[in-house]
C-alpha positions in Angstrom: 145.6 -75.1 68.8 146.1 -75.9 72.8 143.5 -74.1 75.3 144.7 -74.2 78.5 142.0 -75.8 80.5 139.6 -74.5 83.5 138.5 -76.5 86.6 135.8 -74.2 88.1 134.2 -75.6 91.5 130.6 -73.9 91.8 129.9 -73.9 95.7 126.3 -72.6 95.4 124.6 -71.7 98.5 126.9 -73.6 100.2 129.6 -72.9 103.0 129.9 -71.0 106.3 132.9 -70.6 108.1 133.7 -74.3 108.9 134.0 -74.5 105.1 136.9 -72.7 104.8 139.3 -75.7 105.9 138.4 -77.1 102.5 140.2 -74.1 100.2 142.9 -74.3 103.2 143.7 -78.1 102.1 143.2 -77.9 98.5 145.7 -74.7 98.6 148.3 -77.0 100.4 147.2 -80.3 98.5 148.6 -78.0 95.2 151.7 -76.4 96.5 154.3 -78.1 94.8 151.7 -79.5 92.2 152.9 -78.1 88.4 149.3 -77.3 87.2 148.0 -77.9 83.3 145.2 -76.3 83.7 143.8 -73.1 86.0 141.4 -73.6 88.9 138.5 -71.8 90.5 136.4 -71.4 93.4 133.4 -69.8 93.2 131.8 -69.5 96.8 129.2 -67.3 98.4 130.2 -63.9 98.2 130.0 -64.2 102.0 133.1 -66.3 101.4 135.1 -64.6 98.9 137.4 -62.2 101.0 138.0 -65.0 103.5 138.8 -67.8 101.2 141.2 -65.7 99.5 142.9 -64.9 102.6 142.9 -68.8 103.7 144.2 -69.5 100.0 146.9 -66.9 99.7 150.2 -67.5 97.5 148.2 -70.4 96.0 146.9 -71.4 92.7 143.6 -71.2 92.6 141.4 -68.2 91.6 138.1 -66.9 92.7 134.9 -66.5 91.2 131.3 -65.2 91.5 128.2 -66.7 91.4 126.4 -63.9 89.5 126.6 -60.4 89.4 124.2 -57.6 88.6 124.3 -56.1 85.2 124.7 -52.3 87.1 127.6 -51.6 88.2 125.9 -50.3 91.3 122.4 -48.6 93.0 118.9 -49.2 94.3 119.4 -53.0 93.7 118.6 -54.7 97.5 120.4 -58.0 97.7 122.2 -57.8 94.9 126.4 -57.7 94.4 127.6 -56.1 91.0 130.8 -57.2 88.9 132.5 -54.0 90.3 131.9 -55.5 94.2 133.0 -58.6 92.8 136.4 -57.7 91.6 137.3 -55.2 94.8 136.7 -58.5 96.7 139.0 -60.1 95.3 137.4 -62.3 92.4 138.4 -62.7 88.8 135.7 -63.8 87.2 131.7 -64.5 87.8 129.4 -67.2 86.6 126.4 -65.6 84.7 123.0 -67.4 82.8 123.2 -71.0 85.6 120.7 -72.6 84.7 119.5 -72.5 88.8 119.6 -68.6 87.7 117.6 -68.9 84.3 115.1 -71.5 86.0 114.7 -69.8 89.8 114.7 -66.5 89.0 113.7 -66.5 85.3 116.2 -64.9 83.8 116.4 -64.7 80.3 119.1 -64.4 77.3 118.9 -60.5 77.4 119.6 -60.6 81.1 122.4 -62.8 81.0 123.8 -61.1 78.3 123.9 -57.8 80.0 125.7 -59.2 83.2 128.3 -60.5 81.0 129.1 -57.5 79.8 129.1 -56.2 82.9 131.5 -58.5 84.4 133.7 -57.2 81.2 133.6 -53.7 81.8 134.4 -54.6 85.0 137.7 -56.5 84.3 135.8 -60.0 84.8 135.6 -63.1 83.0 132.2 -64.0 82.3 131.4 -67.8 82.5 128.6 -67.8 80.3 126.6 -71.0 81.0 124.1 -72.8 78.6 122.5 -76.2 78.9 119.2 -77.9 77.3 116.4 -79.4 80.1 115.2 -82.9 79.9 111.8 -81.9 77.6 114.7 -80.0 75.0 116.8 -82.9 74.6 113.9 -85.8 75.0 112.4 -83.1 71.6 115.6 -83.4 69.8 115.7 -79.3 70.8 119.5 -79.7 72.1 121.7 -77.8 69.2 118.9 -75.1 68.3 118.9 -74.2 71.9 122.4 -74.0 72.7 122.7 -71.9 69.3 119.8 -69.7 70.9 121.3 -69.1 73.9 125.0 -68.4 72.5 123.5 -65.9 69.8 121.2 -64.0 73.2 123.6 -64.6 75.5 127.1 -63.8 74.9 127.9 -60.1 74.5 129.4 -57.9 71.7 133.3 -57.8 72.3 133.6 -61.1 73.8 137.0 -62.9 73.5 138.3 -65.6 74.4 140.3 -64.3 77.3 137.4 -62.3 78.6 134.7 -65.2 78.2 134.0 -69.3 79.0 131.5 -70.8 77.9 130.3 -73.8 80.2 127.4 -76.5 78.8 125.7 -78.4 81.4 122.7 -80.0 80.3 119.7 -79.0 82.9 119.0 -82.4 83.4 122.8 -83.9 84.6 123.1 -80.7 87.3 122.9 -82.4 90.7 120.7 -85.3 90.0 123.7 -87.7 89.1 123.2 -88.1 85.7 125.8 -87.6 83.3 125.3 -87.4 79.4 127.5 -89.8 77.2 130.8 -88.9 75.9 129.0 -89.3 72.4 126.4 -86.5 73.7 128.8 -84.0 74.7 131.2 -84.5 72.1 128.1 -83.5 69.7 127.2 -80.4 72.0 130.8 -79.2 72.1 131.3 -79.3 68.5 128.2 -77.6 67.7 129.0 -74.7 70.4 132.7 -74.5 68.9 131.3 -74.0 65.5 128.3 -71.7 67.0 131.3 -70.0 68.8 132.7 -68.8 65.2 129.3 -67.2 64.0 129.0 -65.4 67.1 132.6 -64.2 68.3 134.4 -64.2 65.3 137.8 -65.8 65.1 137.9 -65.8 68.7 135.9 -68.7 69.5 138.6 -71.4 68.3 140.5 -70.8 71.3 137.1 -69.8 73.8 137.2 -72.4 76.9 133.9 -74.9 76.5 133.8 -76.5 79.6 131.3 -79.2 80.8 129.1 -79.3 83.6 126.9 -81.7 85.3 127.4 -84.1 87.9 131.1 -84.3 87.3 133.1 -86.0 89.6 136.4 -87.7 90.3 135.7 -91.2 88.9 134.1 -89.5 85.6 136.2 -86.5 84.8 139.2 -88.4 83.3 136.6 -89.6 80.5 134.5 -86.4 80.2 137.4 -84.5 80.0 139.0 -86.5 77.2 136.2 -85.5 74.9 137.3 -83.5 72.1 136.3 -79.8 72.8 136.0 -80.2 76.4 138.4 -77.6 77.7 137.5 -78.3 81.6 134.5 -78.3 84.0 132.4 -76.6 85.8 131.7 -78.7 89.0 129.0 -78.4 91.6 128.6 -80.5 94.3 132.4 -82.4 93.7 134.0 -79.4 94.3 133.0 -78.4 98.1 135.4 -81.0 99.0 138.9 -80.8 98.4 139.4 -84.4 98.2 137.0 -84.3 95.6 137.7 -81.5 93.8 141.4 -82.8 93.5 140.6 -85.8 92.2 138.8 -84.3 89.0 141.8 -82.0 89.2 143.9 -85.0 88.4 142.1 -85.4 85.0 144.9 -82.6 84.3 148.0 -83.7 86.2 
């Protein structure tokens, strides 16, 4: 079976207006580039509506960070999967680990906003990953099965849902697991994937997240069940972001 890949490039709370010549030099960087895979941006939602204009006619999508699981109300701060899509976006990233470990959000909670972004014509990139302590235990597969089984909602599919691992301990500090590591991880989601959506999760995107970058992705995305990447840091510039790109072209 052939799953067309994902590059996603998570901005964080990254990215004022100066930012935006980025998107405007990827877009033309791509112009006449016959893509294998789909892209993503995912800036601040202070970004969304102007990136998209910067980026218009191109390639790439755009993405959320995180949405609320209402679709609207007394929720100060917040943006909901609704706001999301009017602005523009196609999907949202929901359960980062910054999300689970800053603001404690739990299984149930990330669950819900997936859903959310479904009723709401989004796909949710449900993320999962294991900290340092979990994998140092030998913890790695029970948690990601945990977090699968609490996290991804009832009527997922796989063109409504991604599933992105990035080990807790690889996000931003420059470590990367082994290809031997995430191949494990990957074929433990896939078969997870089955128990929990069904048929559908043979063709769900698993994509890999932490510290990817332009001189590792060619390797990490060889790995079997590696459908793409979720990229952090890499991906505010578009030199950078390209060049894992490439893994694809």
């Amino acid at each position: 079976m052939t799953i067309r890949p994902l590059v996603a490039g998570n901005w964080k709370m990254n990215g004022t207006t100066a930012a935006l010549r980025e998107p405007r030099l990827l877009a033309g960087m791509l112009r006449d580039v016959k893509l294998k895979t789909d892209i993503m941006i995912c800036p601040p939602a202070t970004l969304i509506r102007r990136v998209k204009s910067v980026m218009k006619g191109s390639k790439v999508r755009l993405a959320g960070q995180d949405c609320h699981a209402a679709a609207s109300g007394a929720h100060t701060g917040d943006i909901s999967a609704d706001m999301l899509k009017d602005a523009g976006c196609v999907a949202v990233i929901v359960g980062h680990s910054e999300r689970r470990t800053n603001h404690k959000e739990t299984d149930a909670m990330v669950q819900a906003k997936a859903a959310a972004a479904h009723k709401a014509g989004l796909t949710a990139i449900i993320c999962i990953g294991e900290t340092l302590d979990e994998r140092k235990g030998g913890k790695t597969l029970g948690v990601l099965s945990d977090q699968l089984k609490g996290s991804v909602p009832a009527g997922a599919t796989a063109a409504n849902s991604v599933i992105a691992y990035e080990p807790v301990w690889a996000i931003g500090t420059g470590l990367t697991a082994t290809a031997k590591e995430i191949e494990e991880a990957h074929a433990h989601i896939r078969a997870e994937l089955a128990k929990v959506m069904g048929g559908e999760g043979a063709s769900t995107r698993i994509l890999y997240g932490g510290s990817v970058k332009p001189s590792n992705a060619a390797e990490l995305m060889g790995v079997p069940n590696v459908n793409g990447a979720l990229v952090g840091g890499a991906s505010l510039k578009a030199v950078d972001f390209i060049g894992i790109i490439k893994a694809y072209l």
